[in-house]
TIZAVEX-721468 format. One line per 8 residues: number of its first residue (from 1); their letters; for each residue x, y, z of C-alpha. Coordinates in steps of 0.25 Angstrom, whole numbers, plus 2048, in hexadecimal, padded with zeros to 3 digits. Last residue first. Example, Ala and Ser with C-alpha at 12.3 -4.5 7.8 and 13.67 -1.06 7.14 Angstrom:
REM TIZAVEX-721468
2	SA	837/7FC/81D; 831/7EE/81F
REM end
This chain:
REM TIZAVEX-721468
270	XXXXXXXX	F3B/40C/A32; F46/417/A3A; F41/415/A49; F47/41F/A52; F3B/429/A53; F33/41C/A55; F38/41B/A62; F32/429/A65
262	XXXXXXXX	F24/424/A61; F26/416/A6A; F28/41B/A78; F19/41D/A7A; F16/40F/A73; F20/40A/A7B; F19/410/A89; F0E/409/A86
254	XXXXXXXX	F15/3FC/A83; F1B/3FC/A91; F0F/401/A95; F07/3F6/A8F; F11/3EA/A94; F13/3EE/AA2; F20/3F5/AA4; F2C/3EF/AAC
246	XXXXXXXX	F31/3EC/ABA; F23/3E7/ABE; F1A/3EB/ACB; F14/3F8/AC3; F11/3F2/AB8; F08/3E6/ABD; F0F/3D7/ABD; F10/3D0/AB1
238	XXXXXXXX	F0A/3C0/AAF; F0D/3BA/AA1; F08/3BF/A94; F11/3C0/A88; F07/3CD/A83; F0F/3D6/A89; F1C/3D2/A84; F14/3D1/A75
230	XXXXXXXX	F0F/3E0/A78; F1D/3E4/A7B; F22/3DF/A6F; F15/3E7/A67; F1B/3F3/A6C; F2A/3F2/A6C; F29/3F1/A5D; F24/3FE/A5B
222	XXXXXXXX	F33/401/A5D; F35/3FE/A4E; F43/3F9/A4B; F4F/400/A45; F58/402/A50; F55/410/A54; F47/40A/A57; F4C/400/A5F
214	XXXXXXXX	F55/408/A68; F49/412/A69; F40/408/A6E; F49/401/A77; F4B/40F/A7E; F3B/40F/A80; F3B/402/A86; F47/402/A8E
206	XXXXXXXX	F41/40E/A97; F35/408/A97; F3C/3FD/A9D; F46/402/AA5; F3A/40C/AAC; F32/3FF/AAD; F3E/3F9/AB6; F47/3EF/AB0
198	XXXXXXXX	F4A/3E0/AB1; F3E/3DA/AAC; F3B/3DF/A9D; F45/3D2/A98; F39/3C8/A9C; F35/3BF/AA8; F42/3B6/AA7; F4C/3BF/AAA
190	XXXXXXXX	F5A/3B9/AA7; F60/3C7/AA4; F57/3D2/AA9; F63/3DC/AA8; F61/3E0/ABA; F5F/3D2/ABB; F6B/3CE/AB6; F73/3DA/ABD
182	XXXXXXXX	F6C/3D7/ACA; F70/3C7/AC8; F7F/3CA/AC6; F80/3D4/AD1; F7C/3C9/ADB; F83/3BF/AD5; F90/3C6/AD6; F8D/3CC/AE5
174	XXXXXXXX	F9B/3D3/AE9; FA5/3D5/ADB; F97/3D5/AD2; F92/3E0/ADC; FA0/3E8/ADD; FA0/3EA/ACF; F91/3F0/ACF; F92/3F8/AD9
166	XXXXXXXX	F8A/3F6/AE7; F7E/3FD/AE7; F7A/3F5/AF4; F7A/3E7/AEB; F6D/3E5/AEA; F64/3F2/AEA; F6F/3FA/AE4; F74/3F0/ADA
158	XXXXXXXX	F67/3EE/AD6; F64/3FD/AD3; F72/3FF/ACB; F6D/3F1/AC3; F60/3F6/ABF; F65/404/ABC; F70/3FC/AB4; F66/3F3/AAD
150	XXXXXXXX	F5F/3FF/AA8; F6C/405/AA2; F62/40D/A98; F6C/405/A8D; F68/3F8/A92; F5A/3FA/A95; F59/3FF/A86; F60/3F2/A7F
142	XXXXXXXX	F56/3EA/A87; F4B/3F3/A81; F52/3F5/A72; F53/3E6/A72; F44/3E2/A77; F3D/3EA/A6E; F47/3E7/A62; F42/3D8/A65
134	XXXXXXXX	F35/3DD/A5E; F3D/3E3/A53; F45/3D7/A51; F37/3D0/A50; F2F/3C7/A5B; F32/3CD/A68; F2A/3C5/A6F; F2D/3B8/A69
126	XXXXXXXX	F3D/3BE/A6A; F3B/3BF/A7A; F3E/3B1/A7D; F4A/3B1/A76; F53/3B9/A7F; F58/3C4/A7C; F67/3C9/A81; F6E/3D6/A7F
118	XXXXXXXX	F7B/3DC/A87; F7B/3EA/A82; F86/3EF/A8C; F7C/3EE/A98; F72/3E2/A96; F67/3E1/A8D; F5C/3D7/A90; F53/3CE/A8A
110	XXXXXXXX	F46/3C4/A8D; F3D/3BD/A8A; F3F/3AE/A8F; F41/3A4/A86; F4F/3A3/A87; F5B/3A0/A79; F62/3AC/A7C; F64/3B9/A71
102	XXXXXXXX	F70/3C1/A73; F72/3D0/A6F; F80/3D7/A72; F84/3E6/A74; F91/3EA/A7A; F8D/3F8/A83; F9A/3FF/A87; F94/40C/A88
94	XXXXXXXX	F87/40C/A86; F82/418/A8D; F90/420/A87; F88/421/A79; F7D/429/A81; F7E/436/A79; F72/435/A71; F77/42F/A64
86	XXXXXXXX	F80/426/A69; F77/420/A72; F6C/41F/A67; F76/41A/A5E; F7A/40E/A69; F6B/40A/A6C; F69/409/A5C; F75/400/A5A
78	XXXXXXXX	F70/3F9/A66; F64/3F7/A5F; F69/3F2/A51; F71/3E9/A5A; F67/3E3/A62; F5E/3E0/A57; F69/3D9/A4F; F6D/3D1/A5B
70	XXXXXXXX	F5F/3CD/A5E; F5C/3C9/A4F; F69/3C1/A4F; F65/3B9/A5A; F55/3B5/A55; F5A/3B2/A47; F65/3A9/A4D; F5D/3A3/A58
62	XXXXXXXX	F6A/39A/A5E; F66/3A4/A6A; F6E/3A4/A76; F71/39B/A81; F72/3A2/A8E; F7D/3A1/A9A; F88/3A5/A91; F7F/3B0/A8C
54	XXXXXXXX	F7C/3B4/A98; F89/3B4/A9D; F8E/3BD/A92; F84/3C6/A97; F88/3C5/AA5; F97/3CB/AA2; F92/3D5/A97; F87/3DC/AA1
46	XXXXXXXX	F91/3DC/AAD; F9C/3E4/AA5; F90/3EC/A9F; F8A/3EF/AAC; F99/3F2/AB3; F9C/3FB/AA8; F8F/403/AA9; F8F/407/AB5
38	XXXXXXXX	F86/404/AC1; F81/410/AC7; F75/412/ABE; F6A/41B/AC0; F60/422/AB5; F5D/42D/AAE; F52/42A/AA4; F55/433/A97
30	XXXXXXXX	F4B/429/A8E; F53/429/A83; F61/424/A89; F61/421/A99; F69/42C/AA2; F73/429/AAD; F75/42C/ABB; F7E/422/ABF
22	XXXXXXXX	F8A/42B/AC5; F82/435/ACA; F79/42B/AD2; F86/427/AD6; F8B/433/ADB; F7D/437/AE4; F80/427/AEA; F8F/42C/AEC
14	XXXXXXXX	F89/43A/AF4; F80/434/AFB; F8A/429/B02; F92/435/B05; F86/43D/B0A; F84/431/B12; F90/42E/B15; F92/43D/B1B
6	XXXXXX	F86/43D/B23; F87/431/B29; F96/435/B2E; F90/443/B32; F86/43B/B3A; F91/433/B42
REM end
């Protein structure tokens, strides 16, 4: 009977040791190894089937300026985002990414980047934004946590806690609902306290100094992310102390931009 433990358990080490192999991958720029067990082709299959929900589900801009503004601005970035890949031997990252930049009519502010460069703002952040480089900020940081594979740590972690690590495939067969809401939590899609929610403060910062670079390889000032962030913080309402919340407090958020910001500037040609 012991020998029997012994051998699943060195059996069951053994696949968990394999997995870790299997998703072991690094994050562009910042070189942060990180694990995913969820591929990629079962998050962009899911990522393009809810999106076009959502947009079924929700009415979209009839601001004409305001939408064509959004779409240009994500398409100079992912232009950027794409050179950058190429350039430093991460082409394969995006494999399969189909990028698309929607604006909806909703007061709350708010966006989100799903895998495979599925964009959406809502228009409740553009009075914070304020300027296409101001709504830069928020692009190349949505953009980031998509190309990072945030949402995919995110979703591998809560997969595991829910759904007993069970694949993803198998989760959508067995508990559709289930898997559906982790994976729209896991994008921050329908949040209604704010598009930073989602993620850990390591995503965050992490999103915030990539967002940086993309938006400076784009053509548009990264100092911008400062005076965007002191708007956010300046919104008022009630936050919880740093070290009880998901993401940076304002002033080291914006602290650690200011430390990020002499090597963005390396990619901004004026």
């Amino acid at each position: 009977m012991k020998y029997i433990v012994r051998k699943w358990t060195l059996h069951i080490s053994l696949i968990l040791v394999a997995s870790i192999m299997v998703g072991c991958a690094t994050v562009p720029i910042t070189g942060r190894k990180q694990l995913n067990l969820v591929s990629d082709t079962e998050m962009m299959a899911m990522s393009f089937s809810q999106y076009e929900q959502f947009l079924n589900e929700n009415k979209l801009s009839t601001n004409k300026q305001q939408t064509e503004m959004v779409k240009r601005c994500g398409k100079n970035i992912a232009a950027a985002v794409e050179q950058y890949m190429n350039d430093n031997g991460y082409a394969a990252h995006i494999k399969g990414f189909q990028w698309e930049f929607n604006l909806v009519d909703d007061d709350t502010p708010n966006a989100w980047c799903m895998p495979g460069g599925k964009v959406v703002f809502y228009t409740g952040i553009l009075p914070f934004t304020k300027t296409e480089e101001g709504l830069a900020v928020v692009m190349g940081h949505e953009i980031a946590h998509a190309v990072a594979k945030h949402g995919n740590e995110r979703m591998s972690h809560q997969m595991g806690v829910q759904m007993g690590g069970a694949a993803l495939s198998v989760a959508i067969d067995e508990k559709p609902e289930e898997t559906k809401a982790i994976y729209m939590a896991a994008f921050g899609v329908g949040s209604q306290v704010g598009f930073m929610l989602p993620y850990s403060r390591t995503h965050e910062s992490e999103a915030d100094k990539m967002g940086l670079i993309f938006m400076a390889m784009a053509g548009y000032n990264p100092e911008a992310a400062v005076p965007f962030w002191e708007r956010m913080a300046a919104s008022g309402g009630q936050k919880p102390p740093e070290f009880l919340s998901t993401h940076p407090a304002e002033a080291t958020r914006i602290s650690n931009l200011k430390a990020y910001m002499p090597e963005a500037l390396k990619y901004y040609n004026k």
